[in-house]
PAZAPA-4460 file (N, C-alpha, C; in steps of 0.05 Angstrom, whole numbers, plus 32768, in hexadecimal, padded with zeros to 4 digits):
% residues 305
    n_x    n_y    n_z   ca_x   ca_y   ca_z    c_x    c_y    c_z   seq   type   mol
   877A   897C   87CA   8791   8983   87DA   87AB   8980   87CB     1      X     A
   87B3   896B   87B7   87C0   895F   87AC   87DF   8957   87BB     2      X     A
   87ED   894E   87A9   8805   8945   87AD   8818   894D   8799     3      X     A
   8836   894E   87AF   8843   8943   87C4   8837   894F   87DE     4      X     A
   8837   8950   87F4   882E   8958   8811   8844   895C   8816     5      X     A
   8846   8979   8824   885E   8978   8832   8865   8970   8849     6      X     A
   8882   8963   8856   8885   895E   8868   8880   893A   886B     7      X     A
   8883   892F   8886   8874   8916   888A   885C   8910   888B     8      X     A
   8852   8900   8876   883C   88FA   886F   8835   88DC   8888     9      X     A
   8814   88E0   8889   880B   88D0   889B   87F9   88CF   889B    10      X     A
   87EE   88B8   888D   87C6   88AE   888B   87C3   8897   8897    11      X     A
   87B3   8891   8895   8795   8876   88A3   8781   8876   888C    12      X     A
   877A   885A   8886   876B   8851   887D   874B   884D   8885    13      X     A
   8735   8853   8879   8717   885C   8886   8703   884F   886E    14      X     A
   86FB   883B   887F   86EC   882A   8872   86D2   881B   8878    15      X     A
   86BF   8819   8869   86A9   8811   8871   8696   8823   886E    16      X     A
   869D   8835   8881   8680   8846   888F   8681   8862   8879    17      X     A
   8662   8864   886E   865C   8872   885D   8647   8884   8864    18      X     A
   8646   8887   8886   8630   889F   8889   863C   88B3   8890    19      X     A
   862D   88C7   8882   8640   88E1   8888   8645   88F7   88A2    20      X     A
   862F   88EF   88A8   863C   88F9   88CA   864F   88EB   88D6    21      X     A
   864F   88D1   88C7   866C   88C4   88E1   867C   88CC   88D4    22      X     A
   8681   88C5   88BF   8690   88D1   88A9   869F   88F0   88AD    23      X     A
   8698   88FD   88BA   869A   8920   88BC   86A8   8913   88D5    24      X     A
   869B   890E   88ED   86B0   890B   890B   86C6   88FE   8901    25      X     A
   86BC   88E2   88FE   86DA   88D7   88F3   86F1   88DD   88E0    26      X     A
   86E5   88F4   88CB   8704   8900   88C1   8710   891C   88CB    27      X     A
   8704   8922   88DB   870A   8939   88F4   8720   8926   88FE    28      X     A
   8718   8917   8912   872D   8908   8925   8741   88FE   8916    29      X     A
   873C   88F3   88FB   8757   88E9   88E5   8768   88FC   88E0    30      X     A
   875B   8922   88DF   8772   8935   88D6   8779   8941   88EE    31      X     A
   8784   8933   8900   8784   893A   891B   87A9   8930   891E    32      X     A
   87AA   891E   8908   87C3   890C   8907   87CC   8902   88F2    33      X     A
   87BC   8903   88DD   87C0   88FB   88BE   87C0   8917   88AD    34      X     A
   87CE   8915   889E   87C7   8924   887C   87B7   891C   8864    35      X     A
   87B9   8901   886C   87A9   88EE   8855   8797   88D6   8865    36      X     A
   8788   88CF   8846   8777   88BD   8853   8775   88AB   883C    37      X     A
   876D   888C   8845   8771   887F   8827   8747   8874   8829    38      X     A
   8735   887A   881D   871F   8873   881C   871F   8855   880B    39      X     A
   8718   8846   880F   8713   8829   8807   86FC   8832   87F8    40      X     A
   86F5   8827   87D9   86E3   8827   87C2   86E2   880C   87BE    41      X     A
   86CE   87FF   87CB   86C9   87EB   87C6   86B8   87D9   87A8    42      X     A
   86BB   87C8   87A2   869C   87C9   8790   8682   87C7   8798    43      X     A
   867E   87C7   87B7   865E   87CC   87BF   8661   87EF   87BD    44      X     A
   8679   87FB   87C2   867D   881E   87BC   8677   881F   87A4    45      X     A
   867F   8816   8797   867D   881B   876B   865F   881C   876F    46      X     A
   8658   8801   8777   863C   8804   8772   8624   8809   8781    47      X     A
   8624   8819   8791   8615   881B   87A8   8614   8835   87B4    48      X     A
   8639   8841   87BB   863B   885A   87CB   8644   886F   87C0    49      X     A
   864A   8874   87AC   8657   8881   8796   8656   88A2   879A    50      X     A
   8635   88A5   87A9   8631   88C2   87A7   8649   88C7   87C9    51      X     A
   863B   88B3   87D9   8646   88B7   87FC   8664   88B6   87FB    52      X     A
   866E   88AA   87E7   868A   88B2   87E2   8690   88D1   87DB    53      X     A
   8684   88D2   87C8   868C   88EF   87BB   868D   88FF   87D2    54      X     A
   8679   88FD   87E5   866B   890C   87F9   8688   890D   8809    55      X     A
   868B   88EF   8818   86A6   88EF   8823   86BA   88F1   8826    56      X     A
   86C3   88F1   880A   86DF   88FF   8806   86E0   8926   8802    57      X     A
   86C8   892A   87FC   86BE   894B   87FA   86C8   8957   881F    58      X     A
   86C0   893A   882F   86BD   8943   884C   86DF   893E   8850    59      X     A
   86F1   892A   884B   870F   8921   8848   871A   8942   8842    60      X     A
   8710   8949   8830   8724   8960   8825   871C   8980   8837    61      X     A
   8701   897A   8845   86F5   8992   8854   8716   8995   886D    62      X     A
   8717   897C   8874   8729   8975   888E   8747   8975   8887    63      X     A
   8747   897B   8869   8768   8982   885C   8775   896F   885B    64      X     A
   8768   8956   885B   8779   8939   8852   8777   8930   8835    65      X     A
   878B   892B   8826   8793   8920   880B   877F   890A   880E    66      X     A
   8777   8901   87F0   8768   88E8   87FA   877C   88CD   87E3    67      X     A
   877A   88B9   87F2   877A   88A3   87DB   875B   888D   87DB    68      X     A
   8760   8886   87C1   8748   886C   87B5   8758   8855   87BD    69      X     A
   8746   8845   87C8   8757   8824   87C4   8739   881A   87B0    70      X     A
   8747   8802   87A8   872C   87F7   87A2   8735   87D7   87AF    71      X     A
   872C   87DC   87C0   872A   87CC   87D9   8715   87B0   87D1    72      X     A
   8726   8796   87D0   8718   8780   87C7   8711   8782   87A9    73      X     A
   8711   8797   87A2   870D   878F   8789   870E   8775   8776    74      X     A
   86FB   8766   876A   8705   874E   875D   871B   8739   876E    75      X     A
   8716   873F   8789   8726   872B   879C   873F   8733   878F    76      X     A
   8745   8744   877E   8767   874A   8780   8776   8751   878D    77      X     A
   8766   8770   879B   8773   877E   87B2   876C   8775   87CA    78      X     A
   8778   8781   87DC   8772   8779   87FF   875A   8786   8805    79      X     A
   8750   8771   8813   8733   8783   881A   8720   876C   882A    80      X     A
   8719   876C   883D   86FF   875B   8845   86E6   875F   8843    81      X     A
   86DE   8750   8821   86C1   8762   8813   86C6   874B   87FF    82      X     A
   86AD   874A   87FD   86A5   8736   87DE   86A7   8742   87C8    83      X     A
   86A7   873B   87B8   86A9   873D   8799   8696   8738   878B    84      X     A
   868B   874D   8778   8671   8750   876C   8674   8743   8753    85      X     A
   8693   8745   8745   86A1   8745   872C   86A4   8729   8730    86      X     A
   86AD   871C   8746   86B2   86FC   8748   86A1   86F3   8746    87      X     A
   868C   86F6   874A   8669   86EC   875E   8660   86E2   8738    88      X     A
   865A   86FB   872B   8657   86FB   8712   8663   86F9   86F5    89      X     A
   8683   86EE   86FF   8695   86E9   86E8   86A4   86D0   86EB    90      X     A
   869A   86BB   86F4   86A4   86A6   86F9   86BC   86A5   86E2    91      X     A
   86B4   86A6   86CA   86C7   86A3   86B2   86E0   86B6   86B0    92      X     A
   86E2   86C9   86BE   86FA   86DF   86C4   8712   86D6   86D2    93      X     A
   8702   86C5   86E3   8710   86BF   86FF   8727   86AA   86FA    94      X     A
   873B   86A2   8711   8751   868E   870E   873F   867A   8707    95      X     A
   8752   8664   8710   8745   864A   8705   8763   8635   8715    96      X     A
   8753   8623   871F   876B   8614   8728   8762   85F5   872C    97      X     A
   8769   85E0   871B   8769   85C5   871A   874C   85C4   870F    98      X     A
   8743   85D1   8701   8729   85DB   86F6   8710   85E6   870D    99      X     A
   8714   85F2   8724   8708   85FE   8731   8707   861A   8727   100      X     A
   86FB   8628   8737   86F8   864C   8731   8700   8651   874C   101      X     A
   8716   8667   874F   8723   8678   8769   8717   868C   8766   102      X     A
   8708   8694   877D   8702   86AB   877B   8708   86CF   8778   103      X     A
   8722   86C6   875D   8739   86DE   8764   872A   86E3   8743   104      X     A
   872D   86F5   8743   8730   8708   871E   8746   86FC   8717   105      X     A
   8745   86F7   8700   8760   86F6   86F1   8761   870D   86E9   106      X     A
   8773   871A   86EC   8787   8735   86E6   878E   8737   86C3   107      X     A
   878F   8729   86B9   879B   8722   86A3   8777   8721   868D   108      X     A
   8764   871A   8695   8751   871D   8687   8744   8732   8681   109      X     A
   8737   873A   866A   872C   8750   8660   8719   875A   866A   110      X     A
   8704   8748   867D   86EF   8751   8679   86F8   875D   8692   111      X     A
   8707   8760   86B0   8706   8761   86C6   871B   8777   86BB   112      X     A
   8733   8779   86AE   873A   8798   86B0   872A   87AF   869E   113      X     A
   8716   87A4   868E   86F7   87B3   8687   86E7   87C3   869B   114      X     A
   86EE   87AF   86B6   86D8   87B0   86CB   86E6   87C1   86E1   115      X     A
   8706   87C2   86E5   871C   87D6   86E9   8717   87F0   86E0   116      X     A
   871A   87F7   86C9   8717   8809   86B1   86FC   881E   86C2   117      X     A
   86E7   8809   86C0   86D0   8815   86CD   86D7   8823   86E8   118      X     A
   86E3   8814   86F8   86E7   8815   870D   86F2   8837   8715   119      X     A
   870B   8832   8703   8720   8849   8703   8710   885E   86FA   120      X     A
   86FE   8864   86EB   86F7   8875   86DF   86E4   8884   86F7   121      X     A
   86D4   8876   8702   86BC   8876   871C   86D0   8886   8734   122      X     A
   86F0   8879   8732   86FC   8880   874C   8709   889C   8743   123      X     A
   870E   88A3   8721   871E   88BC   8729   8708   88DB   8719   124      X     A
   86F4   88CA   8719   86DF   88E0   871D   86DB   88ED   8731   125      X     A
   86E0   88DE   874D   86DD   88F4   8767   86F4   88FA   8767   126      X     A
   8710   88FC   875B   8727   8913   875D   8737   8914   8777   127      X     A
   8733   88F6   8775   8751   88EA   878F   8768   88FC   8789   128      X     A
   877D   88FA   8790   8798   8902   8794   87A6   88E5   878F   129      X     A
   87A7   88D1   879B   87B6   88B6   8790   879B   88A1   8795   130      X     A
   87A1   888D   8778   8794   8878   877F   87A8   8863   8789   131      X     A
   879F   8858   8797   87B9   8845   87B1   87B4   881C   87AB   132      X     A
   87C2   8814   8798   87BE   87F6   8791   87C7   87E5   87A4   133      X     A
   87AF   87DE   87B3   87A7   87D6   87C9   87B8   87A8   87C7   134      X     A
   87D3   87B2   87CD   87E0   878F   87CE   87D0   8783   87BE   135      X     A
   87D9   8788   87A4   87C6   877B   878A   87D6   875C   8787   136      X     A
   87C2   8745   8783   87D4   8729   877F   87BB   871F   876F   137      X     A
   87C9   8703   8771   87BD   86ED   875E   87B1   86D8   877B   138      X     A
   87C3   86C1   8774   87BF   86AE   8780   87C4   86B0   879F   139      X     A
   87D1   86B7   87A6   87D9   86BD   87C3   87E5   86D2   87D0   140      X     A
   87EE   86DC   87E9   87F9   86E6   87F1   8820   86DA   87EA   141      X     A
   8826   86CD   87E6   8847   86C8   87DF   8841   86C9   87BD   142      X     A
   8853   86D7   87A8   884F   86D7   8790   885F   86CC   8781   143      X     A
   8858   86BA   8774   885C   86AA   875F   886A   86BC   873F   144      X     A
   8889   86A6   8734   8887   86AD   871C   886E   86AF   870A   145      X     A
   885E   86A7   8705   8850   86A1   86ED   883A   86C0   86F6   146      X     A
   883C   86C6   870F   882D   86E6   8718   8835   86FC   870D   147      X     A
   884E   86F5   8705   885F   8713   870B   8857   872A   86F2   148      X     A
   8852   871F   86D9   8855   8723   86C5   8832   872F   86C3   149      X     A
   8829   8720   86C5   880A   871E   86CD   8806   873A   86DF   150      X     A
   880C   8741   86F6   8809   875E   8706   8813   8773   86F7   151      X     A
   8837   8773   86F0   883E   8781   86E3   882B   8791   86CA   152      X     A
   8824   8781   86BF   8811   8784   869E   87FB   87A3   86AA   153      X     A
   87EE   878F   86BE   87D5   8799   86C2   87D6   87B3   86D2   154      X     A
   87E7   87B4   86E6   87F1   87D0   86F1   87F8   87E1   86E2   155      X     A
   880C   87D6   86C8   8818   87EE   86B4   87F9   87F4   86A8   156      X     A
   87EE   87ED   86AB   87D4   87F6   868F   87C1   880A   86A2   157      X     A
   87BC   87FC   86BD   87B5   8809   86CF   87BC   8825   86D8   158      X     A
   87CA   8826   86DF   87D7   883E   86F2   87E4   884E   86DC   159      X     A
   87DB   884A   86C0   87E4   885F   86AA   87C9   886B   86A6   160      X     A
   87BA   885B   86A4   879B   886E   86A2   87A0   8884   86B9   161      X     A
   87A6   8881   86D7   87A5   8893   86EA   87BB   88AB   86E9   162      X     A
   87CF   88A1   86DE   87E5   88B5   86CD   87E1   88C4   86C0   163      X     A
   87CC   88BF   86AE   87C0   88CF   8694   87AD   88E8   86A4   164      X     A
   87A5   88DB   86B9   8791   88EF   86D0   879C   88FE   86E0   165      X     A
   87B8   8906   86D6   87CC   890E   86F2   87C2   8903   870E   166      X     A
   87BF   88F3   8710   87B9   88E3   8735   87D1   88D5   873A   167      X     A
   87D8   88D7   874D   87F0   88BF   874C   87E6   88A1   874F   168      X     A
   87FD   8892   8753   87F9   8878   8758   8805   8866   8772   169      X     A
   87FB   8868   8785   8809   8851   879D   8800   8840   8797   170      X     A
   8813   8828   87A4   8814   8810   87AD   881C   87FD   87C3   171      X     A
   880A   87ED   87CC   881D   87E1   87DE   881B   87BC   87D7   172      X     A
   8835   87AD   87D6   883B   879B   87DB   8839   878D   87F1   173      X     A
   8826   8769   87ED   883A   8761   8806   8855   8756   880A   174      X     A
   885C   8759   882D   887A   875F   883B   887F   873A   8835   175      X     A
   8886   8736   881B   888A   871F   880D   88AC   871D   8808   176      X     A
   88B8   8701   8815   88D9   8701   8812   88D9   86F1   87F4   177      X     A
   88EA   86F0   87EA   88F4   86D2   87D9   88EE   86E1   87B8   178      X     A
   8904   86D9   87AA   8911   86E0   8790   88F0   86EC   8780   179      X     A
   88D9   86DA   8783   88C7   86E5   8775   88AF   86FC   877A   180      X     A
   88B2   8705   8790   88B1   871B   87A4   88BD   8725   879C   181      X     A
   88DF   872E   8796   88F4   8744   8793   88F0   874C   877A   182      X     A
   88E2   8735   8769   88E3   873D   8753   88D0   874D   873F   183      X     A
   88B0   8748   8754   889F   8758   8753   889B   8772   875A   184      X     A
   88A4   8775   8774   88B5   8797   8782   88BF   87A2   876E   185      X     A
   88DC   8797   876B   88EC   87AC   8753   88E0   87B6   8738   186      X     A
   88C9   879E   8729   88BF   879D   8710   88A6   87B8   871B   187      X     A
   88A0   87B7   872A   8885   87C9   8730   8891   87E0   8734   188      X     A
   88AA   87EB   873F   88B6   8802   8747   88C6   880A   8729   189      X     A
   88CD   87F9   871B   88D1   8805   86FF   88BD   880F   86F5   190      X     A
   889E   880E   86F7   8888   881B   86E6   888B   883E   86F4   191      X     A
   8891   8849   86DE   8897   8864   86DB   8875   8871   86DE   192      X     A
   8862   8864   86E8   8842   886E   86F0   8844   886C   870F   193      X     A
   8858   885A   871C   885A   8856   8730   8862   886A   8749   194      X     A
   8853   8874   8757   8864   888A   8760   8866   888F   877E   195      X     A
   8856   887B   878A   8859   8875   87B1   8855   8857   87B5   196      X     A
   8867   884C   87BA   8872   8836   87C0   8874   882B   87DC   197      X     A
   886B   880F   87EF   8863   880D   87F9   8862   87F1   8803   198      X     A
   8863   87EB   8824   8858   87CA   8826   8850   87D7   883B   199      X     A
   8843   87B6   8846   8837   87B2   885F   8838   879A   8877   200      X     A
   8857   87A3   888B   8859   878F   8895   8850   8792   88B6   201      X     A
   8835   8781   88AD   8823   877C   88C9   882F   876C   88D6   202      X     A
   8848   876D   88E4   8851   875E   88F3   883F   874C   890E   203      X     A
   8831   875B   8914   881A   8742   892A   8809   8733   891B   204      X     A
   8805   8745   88FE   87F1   8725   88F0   8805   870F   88E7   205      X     A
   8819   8711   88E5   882A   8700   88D4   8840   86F2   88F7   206      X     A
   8840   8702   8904   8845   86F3   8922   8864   86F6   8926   207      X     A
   8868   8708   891A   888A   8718   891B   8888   872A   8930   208      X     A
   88AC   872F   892F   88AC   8744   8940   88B6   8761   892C   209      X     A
   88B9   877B   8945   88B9   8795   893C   88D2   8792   891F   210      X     A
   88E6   877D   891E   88F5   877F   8910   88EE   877D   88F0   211      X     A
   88D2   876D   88EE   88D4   8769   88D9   88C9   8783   88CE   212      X     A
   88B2   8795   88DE   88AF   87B2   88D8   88C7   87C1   88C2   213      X     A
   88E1   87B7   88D8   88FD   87CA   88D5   8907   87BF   88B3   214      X     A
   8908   879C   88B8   8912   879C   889B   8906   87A3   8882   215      X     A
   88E5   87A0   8885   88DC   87B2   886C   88D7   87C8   8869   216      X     A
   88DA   87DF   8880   88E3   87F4   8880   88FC   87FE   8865   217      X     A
   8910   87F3   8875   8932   87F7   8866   8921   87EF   8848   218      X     A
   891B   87D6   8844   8911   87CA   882A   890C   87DF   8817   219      X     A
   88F4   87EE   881D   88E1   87FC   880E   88EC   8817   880D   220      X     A
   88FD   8827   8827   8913   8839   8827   8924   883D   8808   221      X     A
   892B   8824   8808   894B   8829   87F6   8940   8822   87E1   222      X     A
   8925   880C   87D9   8921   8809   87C0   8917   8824   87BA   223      X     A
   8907   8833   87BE   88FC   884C   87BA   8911   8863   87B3   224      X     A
   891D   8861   87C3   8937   8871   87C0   8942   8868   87A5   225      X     A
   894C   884E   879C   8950   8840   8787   8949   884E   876F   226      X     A
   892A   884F   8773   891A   884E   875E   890B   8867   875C   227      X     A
   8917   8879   8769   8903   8897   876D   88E8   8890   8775   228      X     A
   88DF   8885   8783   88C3   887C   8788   88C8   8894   87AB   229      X     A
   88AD   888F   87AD   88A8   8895   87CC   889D   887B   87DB   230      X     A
   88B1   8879   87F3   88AB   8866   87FD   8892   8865   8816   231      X     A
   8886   885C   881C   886D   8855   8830   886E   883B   8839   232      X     A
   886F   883C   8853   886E   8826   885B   8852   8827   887A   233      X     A
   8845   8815   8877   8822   880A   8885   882B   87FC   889E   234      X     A
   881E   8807   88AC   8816   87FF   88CE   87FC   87F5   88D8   235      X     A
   8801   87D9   88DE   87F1   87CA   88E5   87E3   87D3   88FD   236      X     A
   87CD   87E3   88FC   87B9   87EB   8917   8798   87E4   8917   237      X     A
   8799   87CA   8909   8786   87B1   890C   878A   8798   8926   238      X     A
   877D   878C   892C   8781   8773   8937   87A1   876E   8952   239      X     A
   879D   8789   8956   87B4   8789   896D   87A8   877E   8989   240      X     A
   87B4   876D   8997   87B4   875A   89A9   87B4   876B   89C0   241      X     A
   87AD   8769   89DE   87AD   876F   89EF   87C9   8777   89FE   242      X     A
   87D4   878D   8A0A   87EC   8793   8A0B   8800   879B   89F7   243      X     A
   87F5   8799   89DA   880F   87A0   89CB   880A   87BC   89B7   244      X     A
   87F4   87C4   89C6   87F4   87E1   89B9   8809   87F2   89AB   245      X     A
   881E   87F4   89C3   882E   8802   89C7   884B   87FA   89AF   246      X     A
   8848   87E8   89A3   8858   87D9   898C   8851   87F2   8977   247      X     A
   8836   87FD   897C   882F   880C   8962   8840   8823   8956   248      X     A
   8841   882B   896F   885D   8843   897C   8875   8841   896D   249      X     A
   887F   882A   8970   889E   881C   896C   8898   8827   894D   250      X     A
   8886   8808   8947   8884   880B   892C   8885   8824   8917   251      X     A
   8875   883A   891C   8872   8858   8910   8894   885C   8912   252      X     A
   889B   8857   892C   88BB   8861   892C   88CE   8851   891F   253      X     A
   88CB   883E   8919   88DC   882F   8908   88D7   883B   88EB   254      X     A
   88B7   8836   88E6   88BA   8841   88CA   88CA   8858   88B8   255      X     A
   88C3   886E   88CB   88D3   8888   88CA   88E6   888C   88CB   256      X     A
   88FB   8878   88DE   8918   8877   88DA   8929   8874   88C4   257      X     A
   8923   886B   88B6   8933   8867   8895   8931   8880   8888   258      X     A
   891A   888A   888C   891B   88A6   887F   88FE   88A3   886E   259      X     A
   88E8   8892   8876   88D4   888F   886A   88B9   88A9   886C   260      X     A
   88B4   88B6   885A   889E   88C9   8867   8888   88CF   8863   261      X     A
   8881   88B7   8856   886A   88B5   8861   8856   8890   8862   262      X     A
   884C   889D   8877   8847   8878   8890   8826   887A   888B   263      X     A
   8819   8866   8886   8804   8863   888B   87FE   884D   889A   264      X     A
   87E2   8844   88A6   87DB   8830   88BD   87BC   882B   88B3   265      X     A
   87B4   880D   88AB   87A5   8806   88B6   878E   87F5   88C5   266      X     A
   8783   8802   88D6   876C   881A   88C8   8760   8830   88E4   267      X     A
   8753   883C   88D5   874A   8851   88E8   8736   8841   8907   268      X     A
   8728   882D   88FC   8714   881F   890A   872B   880F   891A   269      X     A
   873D   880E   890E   8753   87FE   891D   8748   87DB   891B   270      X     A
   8739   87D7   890F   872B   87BA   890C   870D   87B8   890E   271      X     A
   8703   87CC   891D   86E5   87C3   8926   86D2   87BB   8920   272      X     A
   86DF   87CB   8906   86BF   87CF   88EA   86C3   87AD   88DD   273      X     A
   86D1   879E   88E3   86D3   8784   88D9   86E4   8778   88E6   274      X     A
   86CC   8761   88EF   86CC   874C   890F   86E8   8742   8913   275      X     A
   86F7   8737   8905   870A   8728   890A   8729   8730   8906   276      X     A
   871F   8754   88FF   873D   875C   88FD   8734   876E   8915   277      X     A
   8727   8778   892A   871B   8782   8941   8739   8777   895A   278      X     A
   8744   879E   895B   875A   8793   8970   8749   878E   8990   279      X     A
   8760   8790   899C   8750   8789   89B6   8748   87A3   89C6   280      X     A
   874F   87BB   89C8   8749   87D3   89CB   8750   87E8   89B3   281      X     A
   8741   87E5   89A4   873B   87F5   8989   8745   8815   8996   282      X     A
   8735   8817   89A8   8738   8844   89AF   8753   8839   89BB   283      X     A
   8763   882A   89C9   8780   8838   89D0   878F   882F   89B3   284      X     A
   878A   8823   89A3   87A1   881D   8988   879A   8831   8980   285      X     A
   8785   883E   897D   877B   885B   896C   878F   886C   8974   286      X     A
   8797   8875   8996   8790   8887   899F   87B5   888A   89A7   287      X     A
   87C4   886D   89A5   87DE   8863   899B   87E3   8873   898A   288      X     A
   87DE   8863   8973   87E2   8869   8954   87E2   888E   8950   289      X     A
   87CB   889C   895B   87CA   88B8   8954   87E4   88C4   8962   290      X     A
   87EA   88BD   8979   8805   88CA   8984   881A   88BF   897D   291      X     A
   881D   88AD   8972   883A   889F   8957   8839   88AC   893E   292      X     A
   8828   88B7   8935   8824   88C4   8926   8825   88E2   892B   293      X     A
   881A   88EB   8941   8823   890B   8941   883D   8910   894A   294      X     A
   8851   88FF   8956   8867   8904   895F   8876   8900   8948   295      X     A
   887A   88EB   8935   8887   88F0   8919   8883   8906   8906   296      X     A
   8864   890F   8909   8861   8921   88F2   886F   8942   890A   297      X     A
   886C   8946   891E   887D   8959   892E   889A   8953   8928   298      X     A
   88A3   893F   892A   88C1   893B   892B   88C4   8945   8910   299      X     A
   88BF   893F   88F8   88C2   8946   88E0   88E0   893F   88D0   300      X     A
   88ED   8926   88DE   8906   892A   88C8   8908   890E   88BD   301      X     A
   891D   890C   88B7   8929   88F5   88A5   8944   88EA   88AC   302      X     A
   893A   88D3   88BC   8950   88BE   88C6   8963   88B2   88AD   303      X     A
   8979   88B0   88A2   8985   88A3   8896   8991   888C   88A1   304      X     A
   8993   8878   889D   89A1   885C   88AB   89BE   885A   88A3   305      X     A
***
């Protein structure tokens, strides 16, 4: 399909399920309200589903949606609720803390951006449109000086291999405040491979309100703007609580107000496919989310603040 897409862009995330008949319904109903779709490549996908992918994104593009790769959990770097094949079997790759082993990759070791390398190569053989770096960290969700330098490295090396492939490169950050946060944002939006830019403020997992949606909205708005990037900003349509469906709404509309265009959410399962991010009525956040989504991509403009 490739990229840029015209107009307001609007995907969901689809993950897990690798049979191809669900697979076929469910990206019918996804291009019903999306243009894109971000497929999660897990390492049980590397090594396991590889063909049912190919298959699935063949079916993604039947339905005229862009696709992106995450590599979802990967080496416990990226976001993802999935084990690690690379951790399981590389104890020696991994952090290390007070002489324990964390079960994160170190980013910075050879053998695991080897195992990257592999990765990337597996993911732009099926001929994504963007591969999407799925809130890549170290030690935690809040980022540390001694991180910064460490992501930086590994992204530039990264997302130049996918440069070389004409694919683009997204990313999303987490909705992280404080000097070593700002400093990782800006450093990542200077990589000239970088080219859709991005956070994700799940305001009900983190137990905020619609506002904090709004401030990293503006955030990611003006750095993008800043930095020629395209901004994207993620809607939390996991683990939504009884009665607050309707937040989902707001949210899509907040995003879009700055002038952002294109919003992603997820996920398609809205939680189901994994127990503990399972909202409390999965079909009305679905069924939310698709009409927040068709009314922005109808409206079609660009709010300036």
């Amino acid at each position: 399909m490739g990229y840029p897409l015209k107009g307001m862009q609007t995907g969901v995330s689809y993950i897990l399920t690798r049979d191809l008949s669900q697979a076929r319904q469910d990206l019918a109903e996804i291009a019903t309200c999306c243009n894109f779709v971000v497929h999660t490549f897990s390492e049980t996908d590397f090594y396991y589903h590889r063909q049912n992918m190919r298959e699935v994104i063949k079916l993604s593009r039947q339905q005229g949606l862009a696709v992106y790769l995450d590599p979802w959990g990967v080496g416990g770097v990226f976001g993802g609720e999935t084990f690690s094949i690379f951790v399981a079997e590389n104890p020696a790759a991994c952090l290390k803390k007070k002489g324990k082993i964390i079960p994160i990759a170190d980013i910075s070791s050879q053998k695991f951006r080897k195992f990257m390398k592999e990765w990337l190569t597996a993911a732009l053989a099926m001929e994504p449109d963007v591969i999407f770096w799925d809130e890549p960290h170290q030690t935690g969700m809040n980022y540390k000086r001694e991180e910064i330098k460490k992501i930086i490295d590994f992204l530039a090396e990264m997302t130049l291999i996918v440069r070389q492939h004409r694919v683009k490169n997204a990313i999303c950050v987490y909705p992280r405040k404080g000097k070593f946060a700002w400093q990782l944002w800006e450093k990542i939006l200077s990589l000239k491979t970088i080219d859709i830019f991005g956070t994700d403020p799940y305001w009900l997992l983190w137990n905020k309100k619609l506002d904090f949606v709004e401030e990293f909205a503006k955030k990611v708005y003006n750095l993008g703007k800043k930095y020629d990037k395209e901004p994207q900003l993620w809607i939390q349509a996991f683990k939504i609580p009884p009665g607050k469906e309707q937040e989902i709404s707001r949210a899509v509309e907040i995003a879009a107000k700055p002038g952002i265009g294109n919003i992603a959410a997820w996920s398609y399962d809205c939680g189901s496919l994994v127990g503990h991010l399972n909202s409390a009525d999965p079909r009305l956040v679905w069924q939310t989310l698709k009409q927040a989504f068709k009314t922005v991509k109808d409206s079609d403009r660009v709010i300036e603040w």
